[in-house]
N, C-alpha and C positions, 0 to 999 in steps of 0.2 A: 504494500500500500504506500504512495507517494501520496505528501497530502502538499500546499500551498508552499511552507517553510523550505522542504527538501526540493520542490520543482525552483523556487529562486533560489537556493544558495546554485544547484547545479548550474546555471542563468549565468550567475554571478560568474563562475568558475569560465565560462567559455565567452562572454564580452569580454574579459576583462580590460574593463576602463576603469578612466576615475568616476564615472556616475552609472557604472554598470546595476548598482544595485538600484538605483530611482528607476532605470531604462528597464532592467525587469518586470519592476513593480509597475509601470507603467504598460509593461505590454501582456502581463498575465490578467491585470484589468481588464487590457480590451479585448483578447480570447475570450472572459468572463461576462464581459458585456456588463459590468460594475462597477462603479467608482473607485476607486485606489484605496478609499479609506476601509472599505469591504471585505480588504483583505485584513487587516489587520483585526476585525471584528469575527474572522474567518480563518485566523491563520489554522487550525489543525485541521480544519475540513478536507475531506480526499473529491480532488476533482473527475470528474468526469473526462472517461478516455477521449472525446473527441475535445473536451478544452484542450488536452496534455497534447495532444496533436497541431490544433492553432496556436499554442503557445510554440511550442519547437519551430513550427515554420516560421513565426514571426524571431525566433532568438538566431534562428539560423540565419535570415537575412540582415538582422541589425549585424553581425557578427561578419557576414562580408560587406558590411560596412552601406547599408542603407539607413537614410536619414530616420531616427525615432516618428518623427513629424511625419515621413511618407506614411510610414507603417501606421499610423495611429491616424491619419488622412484629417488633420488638424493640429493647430498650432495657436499656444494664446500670444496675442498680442497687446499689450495696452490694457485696456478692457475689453478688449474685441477676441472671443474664438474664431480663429482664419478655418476657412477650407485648404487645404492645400495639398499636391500633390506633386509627381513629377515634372509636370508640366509649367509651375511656376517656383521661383524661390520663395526657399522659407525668411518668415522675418529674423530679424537679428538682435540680439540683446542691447547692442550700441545702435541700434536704428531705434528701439524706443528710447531709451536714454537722451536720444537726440532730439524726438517727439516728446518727450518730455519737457527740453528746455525750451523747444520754440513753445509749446502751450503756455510755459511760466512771460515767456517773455511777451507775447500776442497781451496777456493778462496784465503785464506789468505787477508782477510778482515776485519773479526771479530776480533773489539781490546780487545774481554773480555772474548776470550775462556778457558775454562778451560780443562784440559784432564781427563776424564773418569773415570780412573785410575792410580793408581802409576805406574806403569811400562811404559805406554803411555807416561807418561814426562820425563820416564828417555831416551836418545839420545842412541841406541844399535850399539852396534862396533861386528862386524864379527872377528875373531880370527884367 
């Protein structure tokens, strides 16, 4: 009997990354078709042979190196869950970071903007 616990440590054991154990928990979720926190409310339970089957195929493909985002065919962004897949790029941690500061700054909120560019800081007068 394999139950939750032993199907992710083996996970862990064949990504190995540095967030191989999040990328697990995340993709034995979505063979489960449950929230991530599910598992942990769940950890002794023995799954069912065909999750143990969509779990392997999704660890085999992150493992030759497919994006988690493709596999999980979403991605959060901001506040926004993206659609995503092959076909488009996934967001990026410094592309919200970036959307972050231009919100602060639109707002005039942000005490620590900077402009872009030279000409951006200089103040423009019409003639």
């Amino acid at each position: 009997m394999t139950d939750f616990r032993i199907l992710l440590a083996t996970a862990r054991v064949q990504l190995a990354s540095d967030e191989a154990a999040l990328e697990a928990e995340l993709l034995l979720a979505a063979a489960l078709g449950q929230p991530r926190s599910w598992l942990y409310a769940h950890a002794d339970a023995v799954p069912e042979p065909a999750v143990i089957a969509r779990f392997e195929a999704l660890i085999a493909r992150r493992a030759a190196g497919e994006p988690v985002a493709y596999l999980l065919g979403r991605r959060g962004f901001w506040t926004l869950e993206l659609e995503v897949g092959p076909e488009c790029l996934i967001p990026r941690p410094e592309t919200e970071l970036l959307l972050e500061q231009a919100y602060c700054v639109c707002r005039g909120t942000c005490p620590r903007a900077w402009p872009i560019s030279a000409p951006a800081a200089v103040p423009w007068r019409w003639r």
